[in-house]
C-alpha positions as CSV (number, residue, x, y, z in Angstrom):
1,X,8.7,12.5,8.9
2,X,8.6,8.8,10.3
3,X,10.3,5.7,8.7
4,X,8.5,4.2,6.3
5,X,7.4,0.8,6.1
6,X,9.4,-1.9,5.0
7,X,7.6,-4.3,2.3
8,X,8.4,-7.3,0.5
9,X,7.8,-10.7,-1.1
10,X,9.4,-14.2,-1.7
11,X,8.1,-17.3,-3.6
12,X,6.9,-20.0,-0.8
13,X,9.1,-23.1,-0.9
14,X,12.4,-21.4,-2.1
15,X,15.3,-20.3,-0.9
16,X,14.1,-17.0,-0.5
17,X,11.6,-17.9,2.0
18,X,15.0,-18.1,4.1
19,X,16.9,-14.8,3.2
20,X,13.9,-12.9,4.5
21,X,15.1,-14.0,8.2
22,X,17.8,-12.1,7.6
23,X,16.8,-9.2,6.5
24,X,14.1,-9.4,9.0
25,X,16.5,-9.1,11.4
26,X,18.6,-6.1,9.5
27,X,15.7,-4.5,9.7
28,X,14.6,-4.6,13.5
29,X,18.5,-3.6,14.2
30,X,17.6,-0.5,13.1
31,X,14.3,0.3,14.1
32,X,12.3,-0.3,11.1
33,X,8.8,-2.2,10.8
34,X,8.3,-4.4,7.9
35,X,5.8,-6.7,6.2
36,X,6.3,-9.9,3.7
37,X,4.5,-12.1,2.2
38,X,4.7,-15.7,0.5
39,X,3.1,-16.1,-2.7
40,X,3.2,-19.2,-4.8
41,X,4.6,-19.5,-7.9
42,X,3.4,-18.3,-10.8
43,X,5.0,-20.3,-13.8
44,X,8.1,-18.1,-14.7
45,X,11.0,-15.9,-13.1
46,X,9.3,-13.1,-14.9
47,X,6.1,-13.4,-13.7
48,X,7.4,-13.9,-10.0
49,X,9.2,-10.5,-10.5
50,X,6.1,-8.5,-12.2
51,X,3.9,-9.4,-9.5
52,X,5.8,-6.5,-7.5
53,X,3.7,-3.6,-9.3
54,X,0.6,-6.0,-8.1
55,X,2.1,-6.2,-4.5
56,X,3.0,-3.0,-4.2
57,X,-0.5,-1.6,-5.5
58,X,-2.2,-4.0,-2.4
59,X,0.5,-2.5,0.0
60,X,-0.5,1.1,-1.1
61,X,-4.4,0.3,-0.6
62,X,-3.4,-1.3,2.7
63,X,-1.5,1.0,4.2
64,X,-2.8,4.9,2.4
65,X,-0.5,7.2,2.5
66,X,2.0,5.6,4.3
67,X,5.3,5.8,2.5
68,X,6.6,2.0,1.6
69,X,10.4,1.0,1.3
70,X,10.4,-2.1,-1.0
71,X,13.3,-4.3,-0.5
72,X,14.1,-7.6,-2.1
73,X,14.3,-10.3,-0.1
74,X,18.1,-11.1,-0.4
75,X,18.4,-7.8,0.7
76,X,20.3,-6.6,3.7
77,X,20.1,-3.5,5.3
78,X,23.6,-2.3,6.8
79,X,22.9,0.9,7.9
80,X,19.4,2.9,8.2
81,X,18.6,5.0,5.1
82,X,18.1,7.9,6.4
83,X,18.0,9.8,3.1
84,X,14.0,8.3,3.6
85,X,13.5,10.1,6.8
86,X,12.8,13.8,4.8
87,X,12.7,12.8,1.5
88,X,10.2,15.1,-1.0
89,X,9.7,12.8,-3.9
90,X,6.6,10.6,-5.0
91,X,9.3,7.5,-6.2
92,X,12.9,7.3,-5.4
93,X,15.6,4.2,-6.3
94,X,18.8,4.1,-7.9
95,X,19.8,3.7,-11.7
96,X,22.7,1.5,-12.2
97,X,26.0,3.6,-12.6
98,X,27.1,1.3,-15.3
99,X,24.3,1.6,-18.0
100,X,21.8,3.5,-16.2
101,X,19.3,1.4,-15.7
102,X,16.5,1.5,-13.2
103,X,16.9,-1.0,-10.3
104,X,13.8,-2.1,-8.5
105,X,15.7,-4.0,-5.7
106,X,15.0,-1.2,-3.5
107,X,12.3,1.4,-4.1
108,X,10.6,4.4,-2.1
109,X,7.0,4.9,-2.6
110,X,5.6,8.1,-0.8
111,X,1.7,6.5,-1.1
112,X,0.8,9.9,-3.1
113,X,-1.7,10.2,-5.7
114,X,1.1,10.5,-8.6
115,X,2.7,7.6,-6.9
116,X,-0.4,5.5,-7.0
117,X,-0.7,6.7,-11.0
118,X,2.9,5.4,-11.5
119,X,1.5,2.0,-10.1
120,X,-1.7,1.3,-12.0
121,X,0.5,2.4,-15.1
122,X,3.2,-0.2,-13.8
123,X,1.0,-2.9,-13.7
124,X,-0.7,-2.2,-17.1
125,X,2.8,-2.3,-19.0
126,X,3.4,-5.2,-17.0
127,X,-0.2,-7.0,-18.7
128,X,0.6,-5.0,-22.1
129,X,4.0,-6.4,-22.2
130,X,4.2,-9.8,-20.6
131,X,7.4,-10.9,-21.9
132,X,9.1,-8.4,-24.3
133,X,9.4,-4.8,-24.8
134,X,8.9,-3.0,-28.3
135,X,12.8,-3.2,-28.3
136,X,13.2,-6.8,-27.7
137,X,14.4,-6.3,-24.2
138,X,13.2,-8.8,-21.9
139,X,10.2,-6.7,-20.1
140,X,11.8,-7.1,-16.3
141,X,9.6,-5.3,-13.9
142,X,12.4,-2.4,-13.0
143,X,11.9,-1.7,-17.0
144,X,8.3,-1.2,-16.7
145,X,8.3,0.5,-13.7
146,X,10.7,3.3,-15.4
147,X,8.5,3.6,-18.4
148,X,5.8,4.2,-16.0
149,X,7.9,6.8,-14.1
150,X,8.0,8.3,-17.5
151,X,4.9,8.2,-18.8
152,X,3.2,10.1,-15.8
153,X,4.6,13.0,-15.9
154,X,4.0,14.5,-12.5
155,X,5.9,12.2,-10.6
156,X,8.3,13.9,-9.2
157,X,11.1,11.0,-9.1
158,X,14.5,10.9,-6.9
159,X,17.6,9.7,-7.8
160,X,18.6,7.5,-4.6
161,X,22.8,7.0,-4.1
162,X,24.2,3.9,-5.3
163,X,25.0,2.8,-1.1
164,X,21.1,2.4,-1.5
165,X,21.1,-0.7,-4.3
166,X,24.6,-2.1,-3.6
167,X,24.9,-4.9,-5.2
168,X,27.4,-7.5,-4.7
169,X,30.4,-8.2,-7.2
170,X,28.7,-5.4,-9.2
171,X,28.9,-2.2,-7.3
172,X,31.9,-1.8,-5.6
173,X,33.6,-3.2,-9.8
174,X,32.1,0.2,-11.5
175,X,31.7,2.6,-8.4
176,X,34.9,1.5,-5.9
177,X,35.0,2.4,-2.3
178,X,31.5,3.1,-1.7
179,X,30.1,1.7,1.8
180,X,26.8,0.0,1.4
181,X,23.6,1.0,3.3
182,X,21.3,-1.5,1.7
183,X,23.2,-4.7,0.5
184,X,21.2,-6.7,-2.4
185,X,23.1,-10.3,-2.1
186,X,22.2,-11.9,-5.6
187,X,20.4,-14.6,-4.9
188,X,19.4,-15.4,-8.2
189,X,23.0,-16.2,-8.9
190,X,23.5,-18.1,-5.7
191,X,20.9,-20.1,-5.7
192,X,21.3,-20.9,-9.8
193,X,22.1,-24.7,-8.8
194,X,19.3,-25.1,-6.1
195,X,16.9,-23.1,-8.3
196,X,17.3,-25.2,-11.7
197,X,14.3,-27.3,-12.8
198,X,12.0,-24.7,-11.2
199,X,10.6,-22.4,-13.8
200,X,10.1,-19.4,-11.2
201,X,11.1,-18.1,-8.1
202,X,11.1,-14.1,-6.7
203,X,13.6,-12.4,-5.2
């Protein structure tokens, strides 16, 4: 199998229309084509963030069967991941090791059928649920996307390592001594002081 493609989006006239530079160049160190794209804001942080499951949907219909790596922007990519090369899954990312959680800062979509029914059901939990869950959780995108994983039951999902979402001052705290392949930066809480009086920004 090939590499897949590299996808992702920022919010034009933010920091993060910076930070893809670098991972830009992350990613031709290693061999690895890519595509981004600015969008404009669209009123909230939580918006900005559920417009992935509409991004990712435009990708798929781009690019058919074509397996996509999405990667925030203030990712970095440290080493290639080559887990990706040969892997036999419809969806594959990493569940934080501290609470289990899904994390949608980097996600592998094979472009199969199931793959594209985890989507469209991503994107209608992400209209059915704009701004809370039926818990009372906040309804971030990597929550809708797992209920999605969920409710379509033949996707065949893959737990990635943790090396794949390492996130700084979070990662190495509850899993110590792992080596990241695919740093996320935290630009959120970076750019909290440059970012405050704009309602919303991506990743």
């Amino acid at each position: 199998m090939s590499k897949p493609l590299v996808v992702g989006y920022y919010t034009i006239d933010t920091p993060y229309e910076h930070e893809k530079e670098t991972l830009k160049l992350s990613l031709e160190t290693h061999g690895y084509s890519f595509e981004f794209l600015g969008i404009p804001n669209l009123g909230s942080w939580q918006k900005n963030t559920q417009f992935k499951s509409h991004f990712i949907k435009d990708m798929m219909t781009k690019y058919p069967a074509t397996p996509l790596l999405y990667l925030d922007v203030d990712a970095i990519m440290l080493k290639p991941p080559e887990i990706l090369d040969d892997i036999n899954c419809d969806i594959a990312a990493v569940h934080y090791a501290r609470n289990q959680e899904l994390l949608s800062g980097t996600v592998y979509f094979s472009g199969s059928a199931a793959c594209m029914k985890v989507v469209d059901r991503w994107i209608a939990l992400n209209h059915q649920y704009p701004e809370t869950l039926p818990d009372g959780r906040d309804a971030w995108d990597q929550r809708t996307l797992s209920m999605a994983i969920k409710d379509i039951r033949e996707c065949k999902f893959q737990e990635l390592p943790q090396e794949y979402t390492w996130i700084v001052e979070l990662t190495d705290k509850w899993s110590p001594g792992l080596i990241p392949v695919i740093m996320h930066t935290r630009g959120a809480k970076r750019f909290k002081h440059i970012m405050d009086g704009k309602e919303g920004y991506a990743k």
